[in-house]
Structures are given as structure tokens and as C-alpha cells.
C-alpha positions in Angstrom: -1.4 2.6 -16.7 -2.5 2.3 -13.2 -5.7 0.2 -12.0 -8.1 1.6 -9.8 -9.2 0.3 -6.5 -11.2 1.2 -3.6 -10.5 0.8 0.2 -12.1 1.7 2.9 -10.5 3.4 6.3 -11.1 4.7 9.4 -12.4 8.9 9.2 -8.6 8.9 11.4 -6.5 7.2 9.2 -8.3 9.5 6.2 -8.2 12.5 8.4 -4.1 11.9 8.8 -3.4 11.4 5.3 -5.3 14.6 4.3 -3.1 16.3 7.0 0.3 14.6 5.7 -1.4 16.5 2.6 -1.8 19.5 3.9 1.8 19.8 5.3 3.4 19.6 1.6 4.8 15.7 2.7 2.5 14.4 -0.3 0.8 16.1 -3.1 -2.5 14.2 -2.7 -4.0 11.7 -0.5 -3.6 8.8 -3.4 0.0 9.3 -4.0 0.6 9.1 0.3 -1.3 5.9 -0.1 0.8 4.5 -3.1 3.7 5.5 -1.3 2.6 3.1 1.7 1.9 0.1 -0.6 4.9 0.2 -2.0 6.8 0.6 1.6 4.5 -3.0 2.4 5.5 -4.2 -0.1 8.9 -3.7 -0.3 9.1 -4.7 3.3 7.5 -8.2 2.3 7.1 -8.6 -1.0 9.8 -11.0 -0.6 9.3 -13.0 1.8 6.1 -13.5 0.2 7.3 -14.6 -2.7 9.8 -17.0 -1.2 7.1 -18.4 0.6 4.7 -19.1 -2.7 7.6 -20.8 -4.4 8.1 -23.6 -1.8 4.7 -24.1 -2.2 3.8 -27.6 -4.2 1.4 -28.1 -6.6 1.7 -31.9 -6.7 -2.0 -33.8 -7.2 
């Protein structure tokens, strides 16, 4: 199941995605968006969580 959430962007950054659409690279706007989170956060997903783990907790 996939959770639903709501951004807002720029009319250009909305207006290139609906092109990228319209030019067979995606089949929808939402799946060109998904495909861009998961680019992020492969990129630094991580390093991310590297970061969180050498984090302490200690009171």
C-alpha cells in the first residue's frame, strides 16, 4: 500500500513534469515524482542513515 502526500511546486517544475509526461518518459506525473524520491534517496539515503546512528541518545 502506498501513503499519500501532498507537495507543493512551482507551475514550472509542474509544467515540466506534465511535459516529461507527455513525451512517453513517464506514464503520469506521480510515478515521474516517485521516480525522483527514490533517485534522492538512493543518492542519500545512506549517508543519512550513517549519520543517525552515530548519533547518541545518552541522558
Amino acid at each position: 500500500m502506498m501513503d499519500r502526500i501532498t507537495i507543493r511546486l512551482p507551475r514550472q517544475q509542474v509544467e515540466m513534469l506534465e511535459r516529461l509526461v507527455e513525451a512517453g518518459e513517464f506514464p503520469t506525473v506521480s510515478e515521474a515524482v516517485r521516480y525522483s524520491v527514490r533517485a534522492l534517496l538512493e543518492k542519500h539515503g545512506n549517508r543519512v542513515l550513517r549519520e543517525a546512528d552515530q548519533i547518541s541518545f545518552k541522558v
